[in-house]
C-alpha positions as CSV (number, residue, x, y, z in Angstrom):
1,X,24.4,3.6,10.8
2,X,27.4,1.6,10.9
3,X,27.0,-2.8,9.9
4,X,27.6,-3.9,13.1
5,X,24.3,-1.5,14.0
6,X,22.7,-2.3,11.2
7,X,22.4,-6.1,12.4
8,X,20.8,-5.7,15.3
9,X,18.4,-3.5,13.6
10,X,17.9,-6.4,11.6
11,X,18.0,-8.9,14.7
12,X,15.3,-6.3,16.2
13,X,13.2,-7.0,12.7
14,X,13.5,-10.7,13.3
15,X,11.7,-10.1,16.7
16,X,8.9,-8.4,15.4
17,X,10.3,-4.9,16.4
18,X,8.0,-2.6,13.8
19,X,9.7,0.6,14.6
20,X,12.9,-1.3,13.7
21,X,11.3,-1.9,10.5
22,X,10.2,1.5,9.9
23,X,13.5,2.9,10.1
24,X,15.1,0.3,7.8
25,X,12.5,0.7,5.3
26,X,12.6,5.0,5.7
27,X,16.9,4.3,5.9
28,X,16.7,2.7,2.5
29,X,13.3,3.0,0.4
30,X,14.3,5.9,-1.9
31,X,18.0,4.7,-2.5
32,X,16.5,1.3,-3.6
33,X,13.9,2.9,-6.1
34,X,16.4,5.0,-7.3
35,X,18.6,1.9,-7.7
36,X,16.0,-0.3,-9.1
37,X,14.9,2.4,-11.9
38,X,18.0,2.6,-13.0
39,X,17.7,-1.0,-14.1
40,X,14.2,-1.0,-15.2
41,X,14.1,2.4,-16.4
42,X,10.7,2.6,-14.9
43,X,10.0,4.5,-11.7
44,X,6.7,2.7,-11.8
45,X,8.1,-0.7,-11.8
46,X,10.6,-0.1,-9.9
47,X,8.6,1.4,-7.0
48,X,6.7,-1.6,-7.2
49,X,9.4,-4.1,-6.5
50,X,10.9,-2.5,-3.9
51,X,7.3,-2.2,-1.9
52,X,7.1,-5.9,-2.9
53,X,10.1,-6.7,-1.4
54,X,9.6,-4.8,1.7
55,X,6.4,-6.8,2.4
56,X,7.9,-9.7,2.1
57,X,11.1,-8.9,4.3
58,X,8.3,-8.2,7.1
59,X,6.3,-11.0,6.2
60,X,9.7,-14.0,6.0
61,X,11.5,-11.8,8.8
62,X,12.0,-14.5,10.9
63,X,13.4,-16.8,7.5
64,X,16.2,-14.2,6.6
65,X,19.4,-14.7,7.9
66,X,22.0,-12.0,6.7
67,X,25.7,-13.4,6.2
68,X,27.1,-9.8,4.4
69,X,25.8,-6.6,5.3
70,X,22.4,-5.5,5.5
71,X,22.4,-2.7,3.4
72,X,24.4,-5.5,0.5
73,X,21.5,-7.7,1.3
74,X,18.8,-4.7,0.2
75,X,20.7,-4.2,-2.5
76,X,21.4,-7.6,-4.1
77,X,18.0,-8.9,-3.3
78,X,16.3,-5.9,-5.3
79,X,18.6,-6.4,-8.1
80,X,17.8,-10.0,-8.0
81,X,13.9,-9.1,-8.2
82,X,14.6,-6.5,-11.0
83,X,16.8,-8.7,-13.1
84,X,13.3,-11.6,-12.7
85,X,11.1,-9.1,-14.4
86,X,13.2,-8.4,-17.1
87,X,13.5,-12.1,-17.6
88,X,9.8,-12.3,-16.9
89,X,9.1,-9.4,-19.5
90,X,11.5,-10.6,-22.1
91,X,9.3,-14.4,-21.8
92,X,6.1,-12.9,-22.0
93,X,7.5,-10.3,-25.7
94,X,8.9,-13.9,-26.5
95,X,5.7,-16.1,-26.3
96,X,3.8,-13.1,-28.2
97,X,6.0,-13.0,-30.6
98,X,6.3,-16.6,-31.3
99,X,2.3,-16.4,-31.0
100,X,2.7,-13.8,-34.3
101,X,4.8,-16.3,-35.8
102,X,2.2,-19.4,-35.2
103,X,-0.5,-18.7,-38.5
104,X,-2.3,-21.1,-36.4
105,X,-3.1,-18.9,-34.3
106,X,-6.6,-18.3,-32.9
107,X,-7.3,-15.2,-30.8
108,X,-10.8,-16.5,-30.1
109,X,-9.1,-19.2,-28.0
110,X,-6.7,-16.6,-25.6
111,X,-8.2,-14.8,-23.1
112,X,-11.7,-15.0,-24.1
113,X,-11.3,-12.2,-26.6
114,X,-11.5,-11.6,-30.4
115,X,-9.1,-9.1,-32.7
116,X,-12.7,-7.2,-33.6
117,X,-12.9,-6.6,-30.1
118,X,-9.6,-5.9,-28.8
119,X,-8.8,-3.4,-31.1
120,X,-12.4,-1.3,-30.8
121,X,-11.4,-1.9,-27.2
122,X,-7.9,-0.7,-27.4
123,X,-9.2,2.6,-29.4
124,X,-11.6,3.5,-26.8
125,X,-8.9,3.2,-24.0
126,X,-6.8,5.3,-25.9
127,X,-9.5,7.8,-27.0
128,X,-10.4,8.0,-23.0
129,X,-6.6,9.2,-22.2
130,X,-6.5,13.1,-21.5
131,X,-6.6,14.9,-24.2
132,X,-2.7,16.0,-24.1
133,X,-1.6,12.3,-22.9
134,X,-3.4,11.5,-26.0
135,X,-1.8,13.1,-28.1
136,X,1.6,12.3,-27.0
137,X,0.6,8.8,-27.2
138,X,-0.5,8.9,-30.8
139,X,2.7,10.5,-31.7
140,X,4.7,8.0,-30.3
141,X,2.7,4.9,-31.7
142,X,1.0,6.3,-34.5
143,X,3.4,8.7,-36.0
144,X,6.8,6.4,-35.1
145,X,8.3,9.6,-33.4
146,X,10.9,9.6,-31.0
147,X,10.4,11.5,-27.8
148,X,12.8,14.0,-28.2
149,X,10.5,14.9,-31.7
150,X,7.6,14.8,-29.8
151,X,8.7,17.4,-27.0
152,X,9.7,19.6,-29.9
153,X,7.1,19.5,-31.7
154,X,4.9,20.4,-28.5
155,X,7.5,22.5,-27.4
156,X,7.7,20.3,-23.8
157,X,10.3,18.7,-21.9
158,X,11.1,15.0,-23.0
159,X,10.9,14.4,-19.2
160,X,7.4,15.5,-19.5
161,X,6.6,13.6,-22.8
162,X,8.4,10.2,-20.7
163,X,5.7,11.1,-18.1
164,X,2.6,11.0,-20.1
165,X,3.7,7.8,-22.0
166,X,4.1,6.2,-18.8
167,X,0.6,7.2,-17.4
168,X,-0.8,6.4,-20.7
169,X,0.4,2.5,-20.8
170,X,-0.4,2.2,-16.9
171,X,-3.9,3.4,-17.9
172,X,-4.1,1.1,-20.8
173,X,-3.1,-1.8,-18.8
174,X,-5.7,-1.2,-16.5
175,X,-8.2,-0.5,-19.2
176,X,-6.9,-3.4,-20.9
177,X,-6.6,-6.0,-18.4
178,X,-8.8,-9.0,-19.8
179,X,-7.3,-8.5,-22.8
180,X,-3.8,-9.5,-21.4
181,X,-2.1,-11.1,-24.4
182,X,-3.5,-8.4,-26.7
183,X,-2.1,-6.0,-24.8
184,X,1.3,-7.3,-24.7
185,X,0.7,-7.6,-28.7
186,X,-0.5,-4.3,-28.8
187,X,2.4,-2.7,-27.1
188,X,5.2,-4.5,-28.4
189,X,4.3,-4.2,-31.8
190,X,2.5,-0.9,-32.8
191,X,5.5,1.3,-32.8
192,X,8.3,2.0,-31.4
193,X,9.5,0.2,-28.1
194,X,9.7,2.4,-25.3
């Protein structure tokens, strides 16, 4: 589709053409995740942001007005979202580190939680993980090893050891979810940084 097509797809959008929609989203989904992982170097996250931004193109498509082409727009606008997590991530290792650094500090006043209780908490999360996830997880926190020492010692692929370690942390943020600032503790500082 050439740009001159490509606005009046997006001038279609705009008039609540869905099947216009459809096609832009099908046209471009799987280039932008492809784009936006290689920023966040995670398919997850990135996945997420471009679904994100998809609903709210449909939602504000009567806001947007396009000045380059339509396919720069996609583009810039999920790097734009991207480069706000990062940001966004890079506040929130910030504020628990300087919450490390306060000896102040008073878990019992954060999130309603304890240290007793986040970390028997964070031990049964970890202990629920499949057994194999587990143990790729414990490597990689426990043991300090990299994943290319973890997929030798298992004799696995290190795409297969980045897969578990991904699953596992998306479990334990779900297990983990009122213990929000505990977690981001936990994960930023009990081994290496993934």
């Amino acid at each position: 589709m050439n740009p001159s097509e490509e606005k009046a797809q997006f001038e279609k959008i705009k008039n609540n053409d869905e099947k216009a929609f459809e096609t832009l989203f099908h046209s471009y989904y799987g280039q932008l995740c492809l784009f936006a992982s290689r920023i966040l170097q995670d398919d997850d996250s990135a996945e997420e942001i471009v679904q994100d931004f998809f609903v709210k193109l449909w939602d504000k498509r009567h806001d947007f007005s396009i000045e380059t082409s339509v396919k720069s727009y996609l583009f810039r606008s999920v790097k734009n979202l991207c480069l706000n997590l990062i940001e966004h991530n890079a506040m929130k290792l910030r504020y628990a580190h300087s919450v490390l650094a306060n000896k102040k500090y008073d878990p019992s006043l954060h999130d309603g939680f304890n240290e007793p209780d986040l970390a028997q908490k964070i031990e049964n999360c970890i202990e629920s993980l499949p057994e194999k996830r587990r143990v790729i997880f414990k490597m990689s926190r426990e043991e300090g090893l990299k994943y290319r020492e973890i997929a030798d010692k298992l004799n696995i692929s290190v795409k297969t050891v980045e897969t578990h370690m991904g699953l596992a942390i998306k479990s334990l943020r779900i297990c983990l979810k009122d213990f929000r600032t505990g977690l981001i503790l936990f994960l930023y500082f009990s081994g290496k940084k993934f």
